[in-house]
C-alpha positions in Angstrom: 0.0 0.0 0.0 1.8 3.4 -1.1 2.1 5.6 1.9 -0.2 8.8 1.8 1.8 11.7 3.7 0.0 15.0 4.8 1.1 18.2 6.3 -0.6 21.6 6.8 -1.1 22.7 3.1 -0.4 19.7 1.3 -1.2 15.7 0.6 1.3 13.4 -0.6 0.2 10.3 -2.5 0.1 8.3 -4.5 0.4 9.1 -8.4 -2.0 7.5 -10.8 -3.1 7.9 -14.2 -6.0 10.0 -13.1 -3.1 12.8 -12.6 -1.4 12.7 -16.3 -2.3 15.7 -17.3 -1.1 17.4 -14.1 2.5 15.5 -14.7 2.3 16.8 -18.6 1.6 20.2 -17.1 4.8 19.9 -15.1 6.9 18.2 -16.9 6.2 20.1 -20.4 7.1 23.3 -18.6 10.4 24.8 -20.3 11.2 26.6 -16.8 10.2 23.3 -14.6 12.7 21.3 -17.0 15.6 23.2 -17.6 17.3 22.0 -14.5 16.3 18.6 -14.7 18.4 16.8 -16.8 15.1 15.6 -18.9 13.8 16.4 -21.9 10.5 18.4 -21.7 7.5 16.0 -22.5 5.3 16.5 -25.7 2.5 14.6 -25.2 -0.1 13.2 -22.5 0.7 10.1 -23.6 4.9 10.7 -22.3 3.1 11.7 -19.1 1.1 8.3 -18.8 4.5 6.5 -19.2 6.3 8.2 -16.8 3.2 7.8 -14.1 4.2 4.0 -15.1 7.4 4.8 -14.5 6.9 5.7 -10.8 4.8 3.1 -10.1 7.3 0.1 -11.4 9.8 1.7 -9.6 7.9 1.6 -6.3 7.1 -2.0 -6.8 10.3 -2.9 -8.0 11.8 -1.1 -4.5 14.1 1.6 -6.5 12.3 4.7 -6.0 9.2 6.0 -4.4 7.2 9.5 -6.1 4.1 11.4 -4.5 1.9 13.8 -6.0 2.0 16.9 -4.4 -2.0 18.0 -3.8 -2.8 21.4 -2.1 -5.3 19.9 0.2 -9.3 20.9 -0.8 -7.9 21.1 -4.1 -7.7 18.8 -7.6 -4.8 17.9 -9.2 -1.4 17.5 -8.5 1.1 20.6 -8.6 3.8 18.8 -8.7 5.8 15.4 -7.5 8.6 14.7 -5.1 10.4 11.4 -3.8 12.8 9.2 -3.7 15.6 8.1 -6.8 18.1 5.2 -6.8 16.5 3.9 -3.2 18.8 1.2 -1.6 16.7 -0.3 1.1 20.0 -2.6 1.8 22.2 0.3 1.7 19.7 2.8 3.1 19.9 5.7 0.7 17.5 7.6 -1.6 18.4 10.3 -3.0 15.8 13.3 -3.4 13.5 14.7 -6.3 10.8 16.8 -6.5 9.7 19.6 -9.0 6.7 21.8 -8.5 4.3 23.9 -11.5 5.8 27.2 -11.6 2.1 28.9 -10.5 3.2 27.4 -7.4 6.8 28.5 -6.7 7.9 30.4 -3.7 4.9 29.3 -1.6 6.9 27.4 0.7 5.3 24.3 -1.1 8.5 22.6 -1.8 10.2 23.1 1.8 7.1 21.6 3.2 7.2 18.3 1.3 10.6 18.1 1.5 10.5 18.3 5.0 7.4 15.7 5.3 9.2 13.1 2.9 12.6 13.3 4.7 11.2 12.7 7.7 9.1 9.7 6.2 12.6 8.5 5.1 14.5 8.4 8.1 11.6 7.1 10.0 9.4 5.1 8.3 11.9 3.9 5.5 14.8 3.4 8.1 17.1 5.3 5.5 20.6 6.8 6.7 21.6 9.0 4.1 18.8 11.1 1.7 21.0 12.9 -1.1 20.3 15.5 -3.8 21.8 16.6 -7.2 21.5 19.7 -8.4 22.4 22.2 -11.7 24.8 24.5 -10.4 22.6 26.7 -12.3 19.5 26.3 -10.2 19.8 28.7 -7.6 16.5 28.0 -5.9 17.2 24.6 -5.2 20.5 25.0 -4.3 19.5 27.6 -1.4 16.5 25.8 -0.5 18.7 22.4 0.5 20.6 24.3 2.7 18.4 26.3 4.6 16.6 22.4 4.6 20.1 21.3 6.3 21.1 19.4 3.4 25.4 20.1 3.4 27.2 20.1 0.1 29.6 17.3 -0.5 31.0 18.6 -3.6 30.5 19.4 -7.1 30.0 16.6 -10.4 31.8 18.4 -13.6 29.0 17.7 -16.4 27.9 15.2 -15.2 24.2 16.1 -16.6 23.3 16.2 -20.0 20.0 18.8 -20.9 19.3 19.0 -24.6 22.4 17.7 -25.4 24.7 20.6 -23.3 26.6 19.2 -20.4 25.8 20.4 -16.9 27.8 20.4 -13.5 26.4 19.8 -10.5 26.5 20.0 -6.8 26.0 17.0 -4.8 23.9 17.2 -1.1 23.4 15.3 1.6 21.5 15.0 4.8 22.5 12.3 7.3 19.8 10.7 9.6 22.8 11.9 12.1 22.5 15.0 11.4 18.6 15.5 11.1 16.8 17.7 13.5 
């Protein structure tokens, strides 16, 4: 059963194909993309496949993606969760990418906050890391004011419509978690 996550604003759950066209709406976005180190989708029917995508990956124990729902609301805004999860190992490392109607609402710090703890609790994980563009200012500042530290920087080590990208590599330890 996929685990349904709440906090003030929002409701994490579980993505189905019911919320396509709010993935298409996300991930067709030119701004939401450009730090993602994916091609924008084209059609509804890309969406569909990527909803798949998550799902496989949850059964299959690799990763783990809510839909991010603004409570008394329809549709998703956005998705967050876990990449490359190593239940033996006891990493994830984080992704999340919210419809830029909805940027600087605090919506992303507040699912970040609600998933990480999920992790580290409920998923027994040690380590939760991120990659990010160097580029992407906004998510760089918002992992650190999350407590995420920097562990370094990855010279193009992403590839976005075919232009190598560095990144910075984050990480917060379940040692270090407040």
């Amino acid at each position: 059963m996929f685990p349904i996550l709440e906090t003030k604003r929002l409701l994490l759950r579980e993505i189905t194909n019911h919320d396509a066209e709010g993935v298409f709406a996300c991930f067709s976005n030119e701004d939401v993309t450009r730090y993602y180190g994916q091609d924008k989708l084209e059609s509804i029917e890309q969406a569909k496949q990527l909803v798949a995508f998550f799902s496989r990956n949850y059964n299959e124990k690799r990763g783990m993606r809510w839909g991010i729902e603004i409570k008394d609301t329809e549709g998703i805004i956005g998705t967050i969760g876990f990449n490359a999860w190593a239940p033996k190992h006891r990493r994830a490392e984080l992704g999340y990418e919210i419809h830029p109607k909805h940027w600087r609402k605090g919506y992303a710090s507040e699912a970040i906050t609600e998933i990480t703890s999920y992790g580290f609790k409920d998923l027994h994980l040690n380590r939760i890391g991120a990659v990010v563009f160097i580029e992407n200012e906004g998510s760089n500042n918002l992992l650190t004011k999350l407590g995420f530290q920097k562990e370094g920087v990855l010279k193009e080590y992403m590839y976005q419509n075919g232009i190598p990208y560095t990144t910075n590599v984050y990480s917060l330890l379940k040692s270090n978690y407040q």
